[in-house]
C-alpha positions in Angstrom: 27.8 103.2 201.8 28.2 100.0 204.1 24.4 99.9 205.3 22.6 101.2 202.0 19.8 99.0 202.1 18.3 96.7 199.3 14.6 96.6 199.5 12.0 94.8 196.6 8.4 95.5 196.8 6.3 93.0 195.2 2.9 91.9 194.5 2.2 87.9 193.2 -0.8 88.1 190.8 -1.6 84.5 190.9 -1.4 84.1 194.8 -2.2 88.6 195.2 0.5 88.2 198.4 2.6 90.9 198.8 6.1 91.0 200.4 8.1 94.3 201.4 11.5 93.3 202.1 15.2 94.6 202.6 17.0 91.6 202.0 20.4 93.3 201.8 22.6 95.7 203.5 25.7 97.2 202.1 27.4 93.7 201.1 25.6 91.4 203.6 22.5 89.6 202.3 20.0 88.7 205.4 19.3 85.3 205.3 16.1 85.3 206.5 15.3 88.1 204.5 16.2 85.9 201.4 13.9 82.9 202.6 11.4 84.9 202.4 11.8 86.1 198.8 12.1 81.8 198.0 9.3 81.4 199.9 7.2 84.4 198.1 8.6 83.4 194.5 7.4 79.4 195.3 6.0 77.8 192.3 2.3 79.0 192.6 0.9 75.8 191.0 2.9 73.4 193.4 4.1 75.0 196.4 7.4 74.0 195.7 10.5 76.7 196.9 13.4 76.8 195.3 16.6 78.7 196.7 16.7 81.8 194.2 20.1 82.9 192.6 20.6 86.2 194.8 22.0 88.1 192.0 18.1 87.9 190.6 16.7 90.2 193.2 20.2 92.5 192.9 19.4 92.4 189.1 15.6 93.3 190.1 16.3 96.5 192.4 18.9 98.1 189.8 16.1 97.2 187.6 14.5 99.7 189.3 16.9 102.1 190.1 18.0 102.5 186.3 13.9 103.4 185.9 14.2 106.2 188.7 11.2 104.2 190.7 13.4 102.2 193.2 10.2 102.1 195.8 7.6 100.7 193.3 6.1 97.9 194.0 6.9 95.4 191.2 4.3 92.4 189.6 5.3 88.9 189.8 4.0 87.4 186.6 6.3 84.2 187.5 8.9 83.1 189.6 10.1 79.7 190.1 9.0 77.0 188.1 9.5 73.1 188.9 9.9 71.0 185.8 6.5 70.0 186.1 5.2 73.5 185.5 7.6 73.9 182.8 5.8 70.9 181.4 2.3 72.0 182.0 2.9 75.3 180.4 4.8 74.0 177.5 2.4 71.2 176.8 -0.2 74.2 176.4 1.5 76.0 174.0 3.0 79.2 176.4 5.8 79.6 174.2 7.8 78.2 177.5 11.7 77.3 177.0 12.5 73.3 177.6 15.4 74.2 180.1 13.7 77.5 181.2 15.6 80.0 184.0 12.6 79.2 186.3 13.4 75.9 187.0 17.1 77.1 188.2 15.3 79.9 190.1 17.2 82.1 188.2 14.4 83.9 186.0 10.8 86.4 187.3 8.8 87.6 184.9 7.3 90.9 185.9 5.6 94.1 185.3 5.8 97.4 186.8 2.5 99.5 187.3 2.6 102.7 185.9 6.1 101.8 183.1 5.3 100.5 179.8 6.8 97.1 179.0 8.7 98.3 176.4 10.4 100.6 178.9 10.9 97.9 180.8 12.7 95.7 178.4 14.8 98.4 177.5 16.3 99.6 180.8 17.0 95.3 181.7 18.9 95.0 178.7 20.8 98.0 179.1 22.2 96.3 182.3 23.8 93.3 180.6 23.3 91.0 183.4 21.0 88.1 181.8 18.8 87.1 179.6 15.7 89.5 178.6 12.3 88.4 177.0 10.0 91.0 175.7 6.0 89.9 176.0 4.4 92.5 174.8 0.9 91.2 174.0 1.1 89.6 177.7 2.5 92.7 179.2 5.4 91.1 180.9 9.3 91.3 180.8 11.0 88.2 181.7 14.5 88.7 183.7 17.3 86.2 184.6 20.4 85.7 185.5 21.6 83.4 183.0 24.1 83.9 179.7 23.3 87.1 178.5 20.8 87.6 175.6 17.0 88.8 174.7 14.4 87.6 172.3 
């Protein structure tokens, strides 16, 4: 399976771009394929990019695979987050993590149209591959790539 290719739908609900993408064939990742993710999962607020840890948007498409809906498009809640973000979100009570994965651009928080969060959270912690936050009253996941663990 040296040219299976990796492809990640998604939709931003704070900027409402979306990006279709195969970023990934077989083993090789396509560089300018993966610019474009950075580029798409910028911090909204600033317009900073960030070089995303590639194993996120592995983590992300097995995501989807282990759901049996590897073509749906996914919601970006979040992606990268400069510490001024962080900031701004903590200072406002978001329940945001002083050394959050989103500053590493290791971390998305996400929904998927049409899967309940719960069924979400599930299937990402079955993977082991990171840490896994439930928001249930927000109807998001969070995913990332960091020590493994979920709250």
């Amino acid at each position: 399976m040296e040219s299976t290719p990796y492809r990640l739908r998604l939709y931003h609900l704070h900027t409402g771009e979306r990006l279709d993408v195969v970023y990934r064939v077989g083993n090789r990742y396509l560089p300018d394929r993966i610019a474009q993710l950075d580029h798409f999962l910028r911090d909204h607020r600033t317009g900073d990019i960030k070089d995303y840890d590639i194993k996120e948007f592995d983590l992300l498409h097995d995501l989807l695979a282990k759901l049996g809906r590897p073509d749906i498009e996914i919601d970006i809640v979040c992606g990268y987050r400069t510490p001024w973000s962080n900031s701004y979100l903590r200072e406002r009570g978001h329940g945001v993590a002083l050394h959050s994965q989103h500053m590493e651009a290791k971390a998305i928080d996400i929904r998927i149209p049409g899967v309940s969060t719960a069924t979400v959270r599930d299937a990402a912690l079955s993977l082991q591959r990171g840490g896994v936050g439930y928001y249930a009253q927000s109807n998001f996941v969070h995913v990332d790539v960091g020590p493994v663990r979920h709250w």
